[in-house]
FILOZA-534294 format. One record per residue (C-alpha): residue number from 0; residue in one letter; chain; x, y, z. Coordinates in pm, 1 decimal, always signed. Layout:
% residues N
atom seq:NUM; type:A; mol:A; c1:X; c2:Y; c3:Z
...
This chain:
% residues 187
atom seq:0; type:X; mol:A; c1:-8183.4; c2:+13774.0; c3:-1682.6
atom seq:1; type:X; mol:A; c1:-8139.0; c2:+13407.1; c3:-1721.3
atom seq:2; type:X; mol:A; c1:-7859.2; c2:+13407.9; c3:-1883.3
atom seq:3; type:X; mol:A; c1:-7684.1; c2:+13594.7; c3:-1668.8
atom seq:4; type:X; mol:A; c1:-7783.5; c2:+13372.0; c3:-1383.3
atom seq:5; type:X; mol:A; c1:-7666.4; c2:+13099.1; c3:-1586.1
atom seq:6; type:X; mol:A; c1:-7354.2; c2:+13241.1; c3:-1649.8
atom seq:7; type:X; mol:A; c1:-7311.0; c2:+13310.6; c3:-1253.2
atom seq:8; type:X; mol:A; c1:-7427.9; c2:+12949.9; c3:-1148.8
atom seq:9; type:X; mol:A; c1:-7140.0; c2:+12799.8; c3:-1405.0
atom seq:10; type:X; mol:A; c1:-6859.8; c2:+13033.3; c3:-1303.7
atom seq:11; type:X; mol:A; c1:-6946.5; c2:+12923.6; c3:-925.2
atom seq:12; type:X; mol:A; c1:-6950.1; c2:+12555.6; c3:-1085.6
atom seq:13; type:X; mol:A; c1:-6609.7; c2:+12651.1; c3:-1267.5
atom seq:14; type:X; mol:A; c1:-6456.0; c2:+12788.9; c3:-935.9
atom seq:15; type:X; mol:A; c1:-6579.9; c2:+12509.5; c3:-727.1
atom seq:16; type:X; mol:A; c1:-6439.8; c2:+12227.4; c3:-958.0
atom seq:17; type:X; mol:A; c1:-6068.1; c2:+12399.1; c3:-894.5
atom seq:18; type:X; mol:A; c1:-6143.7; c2:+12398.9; c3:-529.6
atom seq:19; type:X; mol:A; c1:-6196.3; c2:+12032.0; c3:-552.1
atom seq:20; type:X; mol:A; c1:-5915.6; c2:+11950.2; c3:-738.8
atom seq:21; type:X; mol:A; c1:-5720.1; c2:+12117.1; c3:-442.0
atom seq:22; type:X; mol:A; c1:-5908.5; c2:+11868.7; c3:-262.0
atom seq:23; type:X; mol:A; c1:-5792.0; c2:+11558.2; c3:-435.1
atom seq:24; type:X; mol:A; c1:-5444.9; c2:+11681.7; c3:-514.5
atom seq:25; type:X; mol:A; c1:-5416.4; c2:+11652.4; c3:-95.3
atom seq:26; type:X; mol:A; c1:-5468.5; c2:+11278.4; c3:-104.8
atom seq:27; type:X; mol:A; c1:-5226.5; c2:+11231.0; c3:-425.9
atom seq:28; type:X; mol:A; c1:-4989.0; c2:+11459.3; c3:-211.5
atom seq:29; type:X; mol:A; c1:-5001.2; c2:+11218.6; c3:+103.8
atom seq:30; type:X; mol:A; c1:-4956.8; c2:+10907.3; c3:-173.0
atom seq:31; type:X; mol:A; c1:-4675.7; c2:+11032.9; c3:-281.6
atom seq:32; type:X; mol:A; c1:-4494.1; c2:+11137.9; c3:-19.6
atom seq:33; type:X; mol:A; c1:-4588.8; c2:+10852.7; c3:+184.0
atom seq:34; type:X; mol:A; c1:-4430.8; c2:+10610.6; c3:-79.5
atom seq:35; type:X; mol:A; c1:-4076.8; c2:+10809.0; c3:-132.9
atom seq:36; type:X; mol:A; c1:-4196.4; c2:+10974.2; c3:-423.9
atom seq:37; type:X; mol:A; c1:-4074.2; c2:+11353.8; c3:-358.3
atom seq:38; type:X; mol:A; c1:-4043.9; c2:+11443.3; c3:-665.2
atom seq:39; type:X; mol:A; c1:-4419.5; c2:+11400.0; c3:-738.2
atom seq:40; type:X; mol:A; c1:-4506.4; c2:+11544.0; c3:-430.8
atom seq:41; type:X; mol:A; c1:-4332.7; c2:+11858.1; c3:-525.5
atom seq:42; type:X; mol:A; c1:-4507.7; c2:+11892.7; c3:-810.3
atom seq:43; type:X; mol:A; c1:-4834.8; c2:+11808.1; c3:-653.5
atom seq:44; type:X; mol:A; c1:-4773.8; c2:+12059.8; c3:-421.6
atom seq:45; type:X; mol:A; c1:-4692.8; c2:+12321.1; c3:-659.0
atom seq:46; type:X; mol:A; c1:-4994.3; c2:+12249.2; c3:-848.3
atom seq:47; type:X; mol:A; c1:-5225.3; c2:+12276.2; c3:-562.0
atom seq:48; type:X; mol:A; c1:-5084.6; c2:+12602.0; c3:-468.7
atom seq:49; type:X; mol:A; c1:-5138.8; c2:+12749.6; c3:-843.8
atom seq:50; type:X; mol:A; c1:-5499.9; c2:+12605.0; c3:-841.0
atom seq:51; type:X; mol:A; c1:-5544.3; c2:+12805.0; c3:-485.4
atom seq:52; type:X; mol:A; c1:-5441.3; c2:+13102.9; c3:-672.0
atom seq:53; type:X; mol:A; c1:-5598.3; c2:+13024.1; c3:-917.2
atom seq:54; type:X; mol:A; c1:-5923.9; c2:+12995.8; c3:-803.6
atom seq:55; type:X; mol:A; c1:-5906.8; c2:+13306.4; c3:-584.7
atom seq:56; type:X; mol:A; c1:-5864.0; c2:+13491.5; c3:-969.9
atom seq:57; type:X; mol:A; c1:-6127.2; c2:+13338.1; c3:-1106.2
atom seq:58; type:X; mol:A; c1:-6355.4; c2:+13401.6; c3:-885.0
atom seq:59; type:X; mol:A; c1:-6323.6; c2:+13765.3; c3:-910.0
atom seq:60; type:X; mol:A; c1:-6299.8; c2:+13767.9; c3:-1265.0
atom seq:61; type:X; mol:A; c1:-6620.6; c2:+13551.1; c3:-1299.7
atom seq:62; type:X; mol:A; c1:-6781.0; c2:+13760.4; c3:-1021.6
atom seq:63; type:X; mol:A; c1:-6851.5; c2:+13447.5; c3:-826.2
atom seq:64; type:X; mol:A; c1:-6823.6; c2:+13253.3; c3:-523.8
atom seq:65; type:X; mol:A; c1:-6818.9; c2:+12897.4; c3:-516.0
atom seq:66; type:X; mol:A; c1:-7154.7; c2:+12747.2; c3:-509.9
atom seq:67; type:X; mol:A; c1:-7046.3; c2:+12458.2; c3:-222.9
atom seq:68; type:X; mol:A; c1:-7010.1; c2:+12750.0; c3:-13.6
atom seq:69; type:X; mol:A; c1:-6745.2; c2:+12984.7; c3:+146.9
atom seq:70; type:X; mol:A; c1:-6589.7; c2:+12777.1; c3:+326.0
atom seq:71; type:X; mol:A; c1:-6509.1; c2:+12478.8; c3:+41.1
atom seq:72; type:X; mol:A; c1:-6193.8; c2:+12697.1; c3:-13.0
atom seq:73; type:X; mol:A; c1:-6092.0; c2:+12707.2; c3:+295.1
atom seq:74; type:X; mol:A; c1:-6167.5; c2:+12367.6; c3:+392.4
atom seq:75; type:X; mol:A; c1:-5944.1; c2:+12273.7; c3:+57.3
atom seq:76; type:X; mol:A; c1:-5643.6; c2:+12457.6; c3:+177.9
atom seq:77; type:X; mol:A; c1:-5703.9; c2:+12286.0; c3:+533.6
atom seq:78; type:X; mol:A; c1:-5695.6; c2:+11949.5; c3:+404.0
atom seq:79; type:X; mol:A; c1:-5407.5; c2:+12008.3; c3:+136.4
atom seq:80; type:X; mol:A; c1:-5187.4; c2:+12145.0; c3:+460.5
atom seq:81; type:X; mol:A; c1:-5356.0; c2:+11850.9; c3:+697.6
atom seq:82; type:X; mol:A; c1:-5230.6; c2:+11603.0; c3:+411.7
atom seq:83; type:X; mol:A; c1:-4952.0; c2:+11711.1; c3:+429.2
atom seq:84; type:X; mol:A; c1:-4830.9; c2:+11725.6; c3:+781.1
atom seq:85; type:X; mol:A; c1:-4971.6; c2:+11399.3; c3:+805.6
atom seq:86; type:X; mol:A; c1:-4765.1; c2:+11285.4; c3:+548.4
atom seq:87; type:X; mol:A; c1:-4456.1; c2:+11412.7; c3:+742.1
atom seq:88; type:X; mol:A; c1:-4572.5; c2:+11316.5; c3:+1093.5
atom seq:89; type:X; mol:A; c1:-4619.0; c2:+10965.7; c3:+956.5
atom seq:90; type:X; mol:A; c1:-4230.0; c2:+10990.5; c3:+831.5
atom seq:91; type:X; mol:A; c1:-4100.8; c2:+11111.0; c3:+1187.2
atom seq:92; type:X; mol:A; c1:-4073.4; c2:+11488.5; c3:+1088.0
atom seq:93; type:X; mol:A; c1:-4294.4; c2:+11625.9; c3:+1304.9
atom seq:94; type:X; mol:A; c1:-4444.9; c2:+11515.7; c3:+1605.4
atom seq:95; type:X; mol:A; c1:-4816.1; c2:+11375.7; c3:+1608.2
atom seq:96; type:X; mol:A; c1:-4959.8; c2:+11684.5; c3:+1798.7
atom seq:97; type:X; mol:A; c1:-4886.1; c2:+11922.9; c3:+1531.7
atom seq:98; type:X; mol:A; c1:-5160.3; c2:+11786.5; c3:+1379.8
atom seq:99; type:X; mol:A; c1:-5398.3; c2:+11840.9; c3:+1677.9
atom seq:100; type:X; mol:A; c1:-5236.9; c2:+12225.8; c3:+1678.3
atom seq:101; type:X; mol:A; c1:-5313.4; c2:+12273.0; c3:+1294.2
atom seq:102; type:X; mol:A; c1:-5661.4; c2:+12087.0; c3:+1346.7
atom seq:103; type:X; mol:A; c1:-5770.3; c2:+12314.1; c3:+1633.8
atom seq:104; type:X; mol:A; c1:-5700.3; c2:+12599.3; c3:+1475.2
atom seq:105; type:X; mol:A; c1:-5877.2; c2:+12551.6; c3:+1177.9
atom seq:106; type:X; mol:A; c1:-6173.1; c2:+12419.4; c3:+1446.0
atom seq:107; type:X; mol:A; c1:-6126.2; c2:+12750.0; c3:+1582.8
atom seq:108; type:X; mol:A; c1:-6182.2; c2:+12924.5; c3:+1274.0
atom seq:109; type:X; mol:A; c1:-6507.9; c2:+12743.8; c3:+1202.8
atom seq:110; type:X; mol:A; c1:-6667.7; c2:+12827.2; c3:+1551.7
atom seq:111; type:X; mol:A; c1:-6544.1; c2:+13186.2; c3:+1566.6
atom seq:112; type:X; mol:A; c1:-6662.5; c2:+13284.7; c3:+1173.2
atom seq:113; type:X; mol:A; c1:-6994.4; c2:+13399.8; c3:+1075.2
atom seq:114; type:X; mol:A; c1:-7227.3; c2:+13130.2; c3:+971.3
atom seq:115; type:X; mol:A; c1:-7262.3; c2:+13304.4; c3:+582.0
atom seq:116; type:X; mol:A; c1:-6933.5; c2:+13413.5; c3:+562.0
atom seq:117; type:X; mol:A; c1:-6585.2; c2:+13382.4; c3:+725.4
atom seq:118; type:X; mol:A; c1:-6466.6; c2:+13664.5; c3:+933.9
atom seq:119; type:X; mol:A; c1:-6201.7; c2:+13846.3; c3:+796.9
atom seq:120; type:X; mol:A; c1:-5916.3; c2:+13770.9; c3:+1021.6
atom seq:121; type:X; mol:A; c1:-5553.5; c2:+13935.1; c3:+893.4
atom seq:122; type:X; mol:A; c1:-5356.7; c2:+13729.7; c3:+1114.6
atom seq:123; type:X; mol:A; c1:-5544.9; c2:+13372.3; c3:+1027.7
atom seq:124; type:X; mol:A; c1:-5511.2; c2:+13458.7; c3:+701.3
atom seq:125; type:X; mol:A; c1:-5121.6; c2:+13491.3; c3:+736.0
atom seq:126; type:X; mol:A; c1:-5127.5; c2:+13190.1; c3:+923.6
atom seq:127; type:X; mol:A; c1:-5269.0; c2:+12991.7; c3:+618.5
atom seq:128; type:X; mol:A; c1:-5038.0; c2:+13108.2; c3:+429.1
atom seq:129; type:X; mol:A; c1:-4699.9; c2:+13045.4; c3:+668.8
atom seq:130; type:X; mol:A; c1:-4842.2; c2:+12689.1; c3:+675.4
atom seq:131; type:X; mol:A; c1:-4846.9; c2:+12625.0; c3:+274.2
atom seq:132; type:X; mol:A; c1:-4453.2; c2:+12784.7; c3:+301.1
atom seq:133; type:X; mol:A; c1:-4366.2; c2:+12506.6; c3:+572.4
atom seq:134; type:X; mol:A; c1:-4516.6; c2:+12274.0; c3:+373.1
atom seq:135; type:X; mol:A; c1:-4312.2; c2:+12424.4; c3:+61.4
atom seq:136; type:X; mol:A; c1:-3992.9; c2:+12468.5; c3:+330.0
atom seq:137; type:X; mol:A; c1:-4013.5; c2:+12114.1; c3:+474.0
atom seq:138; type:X; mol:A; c1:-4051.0; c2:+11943.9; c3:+122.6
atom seq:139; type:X; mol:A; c1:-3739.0; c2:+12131.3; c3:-29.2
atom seq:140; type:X; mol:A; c1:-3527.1; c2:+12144.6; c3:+288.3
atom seq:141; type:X; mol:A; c1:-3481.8; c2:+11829.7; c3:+453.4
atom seq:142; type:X; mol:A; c1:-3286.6; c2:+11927.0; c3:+744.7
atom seq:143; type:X; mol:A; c1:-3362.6; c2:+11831.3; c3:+1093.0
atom seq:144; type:X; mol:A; c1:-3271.0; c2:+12149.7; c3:+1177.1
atom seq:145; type:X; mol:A; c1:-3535.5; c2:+12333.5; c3:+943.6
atom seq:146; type:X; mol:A; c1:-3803.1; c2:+12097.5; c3:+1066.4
atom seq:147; type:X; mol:A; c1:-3768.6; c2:+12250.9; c3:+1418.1
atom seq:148; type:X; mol:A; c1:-3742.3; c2:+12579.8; c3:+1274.1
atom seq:149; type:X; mol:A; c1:-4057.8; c2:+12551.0; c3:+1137.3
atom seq:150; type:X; mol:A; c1:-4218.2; c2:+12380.6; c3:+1439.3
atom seq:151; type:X; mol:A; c1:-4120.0; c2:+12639.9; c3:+1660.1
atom seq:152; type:X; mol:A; c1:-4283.7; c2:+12908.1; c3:+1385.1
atom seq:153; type:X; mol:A; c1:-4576.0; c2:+12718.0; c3:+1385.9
atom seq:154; type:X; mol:A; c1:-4605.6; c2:+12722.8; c3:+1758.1
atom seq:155; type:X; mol:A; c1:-4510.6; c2:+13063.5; c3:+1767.4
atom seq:156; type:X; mol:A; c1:-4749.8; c2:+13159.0; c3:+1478.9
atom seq:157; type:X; mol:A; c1:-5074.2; c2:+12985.7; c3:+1623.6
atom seq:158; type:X; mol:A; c1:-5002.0; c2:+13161.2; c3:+1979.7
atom seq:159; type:X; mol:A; c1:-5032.5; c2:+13519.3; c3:+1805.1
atom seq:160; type:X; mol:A; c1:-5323.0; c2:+13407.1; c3:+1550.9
atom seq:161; type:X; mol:A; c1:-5519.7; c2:+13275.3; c3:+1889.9
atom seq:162; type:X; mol:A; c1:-5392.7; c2:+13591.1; c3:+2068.0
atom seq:163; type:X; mol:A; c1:-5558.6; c2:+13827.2; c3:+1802.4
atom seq:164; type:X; mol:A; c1:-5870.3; c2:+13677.4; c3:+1696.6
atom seq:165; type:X; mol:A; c1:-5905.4; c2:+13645.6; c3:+2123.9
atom seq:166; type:X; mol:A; c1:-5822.4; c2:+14013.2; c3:+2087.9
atom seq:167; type:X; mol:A; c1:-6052.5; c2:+14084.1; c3:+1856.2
atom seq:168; type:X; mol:A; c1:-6357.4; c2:+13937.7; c3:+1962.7
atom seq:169; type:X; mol:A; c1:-6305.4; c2:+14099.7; c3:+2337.2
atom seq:170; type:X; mol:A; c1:-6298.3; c2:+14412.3; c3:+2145.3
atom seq:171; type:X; mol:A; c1:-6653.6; c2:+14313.7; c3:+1968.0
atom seq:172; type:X; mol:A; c1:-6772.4; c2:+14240.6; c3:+2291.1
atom seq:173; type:X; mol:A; c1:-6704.4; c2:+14592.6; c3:+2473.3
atom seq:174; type:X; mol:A; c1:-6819.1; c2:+14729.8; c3:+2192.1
atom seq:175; type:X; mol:A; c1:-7188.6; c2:+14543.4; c3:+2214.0
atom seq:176; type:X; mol:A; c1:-7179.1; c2:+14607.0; c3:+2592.6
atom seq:177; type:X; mol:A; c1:-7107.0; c2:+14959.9; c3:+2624.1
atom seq:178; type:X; mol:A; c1:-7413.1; c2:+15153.0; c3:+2647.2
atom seq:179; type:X; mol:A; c1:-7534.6; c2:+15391.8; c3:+2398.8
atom seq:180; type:X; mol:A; c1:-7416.5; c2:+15760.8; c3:+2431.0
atom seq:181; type:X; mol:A; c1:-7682.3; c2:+15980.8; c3:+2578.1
atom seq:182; type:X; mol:A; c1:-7692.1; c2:+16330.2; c3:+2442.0
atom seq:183; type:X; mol:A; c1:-7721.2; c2:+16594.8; c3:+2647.9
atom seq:184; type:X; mol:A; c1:-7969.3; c2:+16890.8; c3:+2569.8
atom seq:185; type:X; mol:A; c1:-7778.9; c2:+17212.7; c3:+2558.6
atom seq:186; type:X; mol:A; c1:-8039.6; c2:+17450.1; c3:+2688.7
């Protein structure tokens, strides 16, 4: 029995030490891009997005989850992305309140999730995702006209992610309001 708690407590270790390289490949990401270096950004990029896959495998191989929590992968992906537009707001892509839009949603996900574990939410979870392919679409695309492409997707994107978790937890509440059915006696 202790071995096998062992083995759980270092595949959590193993799963959280690729989150948190995901964490420090954000600030090599905003380094490099800050300082002209796109090449290196690229591949910073690409390597954060294999250890986010990564980790997601390994964690279901191992039968794990990381032991900084739930939400350490999560918060990596958040900082990778927030790294990331920061790196292009400072460089005049984007302007400075996509970062308040991106930060406020992933404030929103942190207030509307269970305290244990994040709600599953299809929609945020696409939204995640669309914002690692701008990243990847901004870095290998540098048009002007693809960087308001993507900031009208991203505005369009967080309206329908706030529109269905909204959705969804109006639904919860009916549902926790409504009464219980009474049964009537057939007699």
């Amino acid at each position: 029995m202790d071995e096998a708690r062992t083995n759980k407590r270092l595949g959590a270790f193993i799963v959280s030490t690729v989150i948190a390289v995901r964490v420090a490949s954000a600030a090599l990401f905003l380094y490099a891009f800050i300082n002209d270096l796109k090449t290196w950004a690229i591949c910073i990029f690409l390597f954060a997005c294999f250890t986010d896959a990564f980790d997601g495998h390994l964690a279901r191989r191992l039968g794990v989850s990381p032991s900084l929590g739930t939400y350490f992968d999560a918060t990596a992906d958040f900082l990778l992305i927030l790294a990331a537009f920061s790196a292009f707001v400072m460089k005049g892509l984007y302007p400075f309140w996509t970062l308040l839009l991106i930060g406020a949603m992933f404030l929103q996900f942190i207030l509307t999730s269970g305290l244990e574990r994040p709600l599953y939410d299809p929609v945020g979870k696409y939204y995640g995702v669309f914002l690692f392919a701008a990243v990847g679409i901004t870095l290998v695309f540098p048009e002007s006209v693809v960087y308001n492409g993507v900031l009208v997707s991203i505005i369009g994107f967080t309206v329908v992610s706030v529109a269905s978790r909204s959705v969804f937890f109006l639904r919860r509440w009916r549902k926790a309001r409504l009464p219980a059915p009474r049964h009537r006696d057939n007699k």
